[in-house]
N, C-alpha and C positions, 0 to 999 in steps of 0.2 A: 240630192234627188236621185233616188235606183229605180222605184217603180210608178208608172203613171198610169191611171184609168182615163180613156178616151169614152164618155159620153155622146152618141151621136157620131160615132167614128166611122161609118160608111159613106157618109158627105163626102164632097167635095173638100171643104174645110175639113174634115176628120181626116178625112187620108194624108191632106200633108201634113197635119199634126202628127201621124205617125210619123212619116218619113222623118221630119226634124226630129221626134223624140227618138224612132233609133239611130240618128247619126249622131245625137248626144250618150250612147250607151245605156236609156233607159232601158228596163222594163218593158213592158206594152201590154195593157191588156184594156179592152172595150165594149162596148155595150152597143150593141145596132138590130134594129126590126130580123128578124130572120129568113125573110124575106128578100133581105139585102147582104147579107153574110157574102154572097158568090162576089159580088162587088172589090173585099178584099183578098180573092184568089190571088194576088203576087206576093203577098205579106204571108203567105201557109207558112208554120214554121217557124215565121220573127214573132208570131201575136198569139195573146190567146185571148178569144173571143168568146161571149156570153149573150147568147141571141136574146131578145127580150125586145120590148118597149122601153124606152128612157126613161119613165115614169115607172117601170114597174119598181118595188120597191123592195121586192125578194130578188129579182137579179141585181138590181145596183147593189143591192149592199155585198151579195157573194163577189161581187166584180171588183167592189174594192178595198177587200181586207187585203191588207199589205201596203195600201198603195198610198205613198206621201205626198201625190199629184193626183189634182182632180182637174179633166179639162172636161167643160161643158158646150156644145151646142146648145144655146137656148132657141129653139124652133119653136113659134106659134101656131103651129098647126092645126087643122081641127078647130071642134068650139067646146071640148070637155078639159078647158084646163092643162092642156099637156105640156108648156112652159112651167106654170107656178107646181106642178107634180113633181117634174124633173127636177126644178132648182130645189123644194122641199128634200129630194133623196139625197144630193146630194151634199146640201145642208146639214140634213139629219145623219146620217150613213157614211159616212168620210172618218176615216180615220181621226180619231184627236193629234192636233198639230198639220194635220194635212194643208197643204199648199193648195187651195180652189180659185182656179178661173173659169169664166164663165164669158162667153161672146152674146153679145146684141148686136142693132143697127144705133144709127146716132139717134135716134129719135126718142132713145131714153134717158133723162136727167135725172141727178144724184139731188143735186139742189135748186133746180129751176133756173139757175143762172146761164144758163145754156140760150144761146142766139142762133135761131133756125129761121132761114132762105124762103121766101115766097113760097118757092116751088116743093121744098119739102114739105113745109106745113101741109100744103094743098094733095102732096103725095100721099101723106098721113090721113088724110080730112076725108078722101075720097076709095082710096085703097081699103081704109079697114073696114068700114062700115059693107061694103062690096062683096069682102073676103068673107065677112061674118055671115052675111045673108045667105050666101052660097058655101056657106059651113066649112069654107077652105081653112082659115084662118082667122084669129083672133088679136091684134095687137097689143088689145086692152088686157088680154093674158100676158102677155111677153111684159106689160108695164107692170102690173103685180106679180109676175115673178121676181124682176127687180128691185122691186119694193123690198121685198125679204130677204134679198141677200143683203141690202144696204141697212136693213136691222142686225142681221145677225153681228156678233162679235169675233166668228172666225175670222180669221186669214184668208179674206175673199179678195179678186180682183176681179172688175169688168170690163172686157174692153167691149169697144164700140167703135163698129168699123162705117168706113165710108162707104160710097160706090163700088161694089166690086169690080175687077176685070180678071181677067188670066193673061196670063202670060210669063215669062221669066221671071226672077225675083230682080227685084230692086235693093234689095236691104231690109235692113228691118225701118221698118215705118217710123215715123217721128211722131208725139202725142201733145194734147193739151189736156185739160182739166176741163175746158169748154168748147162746145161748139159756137162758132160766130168768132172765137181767136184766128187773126189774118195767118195765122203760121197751116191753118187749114186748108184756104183756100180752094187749094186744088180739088178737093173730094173726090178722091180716087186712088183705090189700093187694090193689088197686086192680091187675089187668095192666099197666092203660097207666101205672102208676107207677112196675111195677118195672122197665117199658120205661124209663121216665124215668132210674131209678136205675142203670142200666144203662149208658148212655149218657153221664151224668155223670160215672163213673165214670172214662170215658176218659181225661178230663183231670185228674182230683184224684188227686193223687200220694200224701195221705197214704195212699190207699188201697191203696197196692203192696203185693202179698205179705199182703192180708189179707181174711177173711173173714166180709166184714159181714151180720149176720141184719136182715131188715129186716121194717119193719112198718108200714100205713099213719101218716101225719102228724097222722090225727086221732086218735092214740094219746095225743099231749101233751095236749089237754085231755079226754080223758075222764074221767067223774067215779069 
């Protein structure tokens, strides 16, 4: 891995994706609203940045020729589709051979076998319909965004993160294949881990074509 495209990289989650990608000797270069560019004024000089929309489809692609890493933010934003836009470019648009991860929440299943909590369902049940009406947000995009990356044949991963919080890292996060496995429990991770987990992901190949739910590390010893 030398050079990575950060999708989405003026986030919160973007930003530590940089940090971790340049204290691995990447590369760095990213795609964010340009509206948001001032956001990474400490990074002037480590990055080179491509203001656009994540969706737009003539910046993604100039943004990532070179580049053997693709990290996505997939954000529901809006109700014009800006999830399934995104994950489409950089489906489409990515180098052949490129290494693509792509972040969600847990509330997306590969195969249905996924076991979700009272309270999430009801998060899900109550929130998007809300978000939609008031043109905030879409989740039912975010689910067919997913959908396509779990068709394509590239070298995709998804991860799927829990509760956020911030704070110091923990580690890298621990993963299942399902949500509703006891080793989750906890539902709660650290940003700058799932930045970590993220980033990791790049190079670990068992993780092609699968979609790990993650959770912080201090999952394993809790009592």
């Amino acid at each position: 891995m030398k050079t990575v495209c950060i999708i989405g990289i003026s986030g919160k989650l973007g930003q530590y994706m940089t940090e971790a990608c340049l204290a691995r000797g990447y590369t760095v270069r990213g795609v964010c609203r340009p509206q948001s560019v001032g956001k990474l004024d400490r990074f002037k000089g480590r990055i080179t940045l491509f203001p656009g929309r994540c969706d737009d489809r003539a910046v993604v692609a100039e943004a990532l020729q070179g580049c053997d890493g693709v990290l996505t933010v997939l954000a529901p934003w809006g109700v014009s589709g800006y999830s399934t836009h995104t994950a489409e470019a950089a489906l489409d648009l990515a180098e052949p051979g490129a290494r693509l991860v792509f972040s969600c929440g847990w509330h997306i299943s590969m195969d249905g076998k996924d076991r979700y909590s009272c309270k999430l369902r009801a998060i899900v049940a109550i929130f998007g319909p809300v978000a939609r009406f008031f043109r905030l947000a879409d989740l039912n995009d975010q689910v067919r965004a997913c959908q396509q990356i779990f068709a394509s044949s590239r070298d995709w991963t998804l991860v799927r993160g829990s509760d956020l919080e911030e704070g110091p890292s923990e580690g890298l996060p621990i993963w299942s294949d399902h949500v509703g496995d006891p080793i989750l429990a906890l539902n709660r991770t650290r940003r700058i881990d799932f930045a970590l987990f993220m980033v990791a992901a790049l190079t670990d190949d068992a993780l092609i074509r699968r979609a790990p739910a993650i959770v912080s590390r201090r999952a394993a010893t809790a009592g």
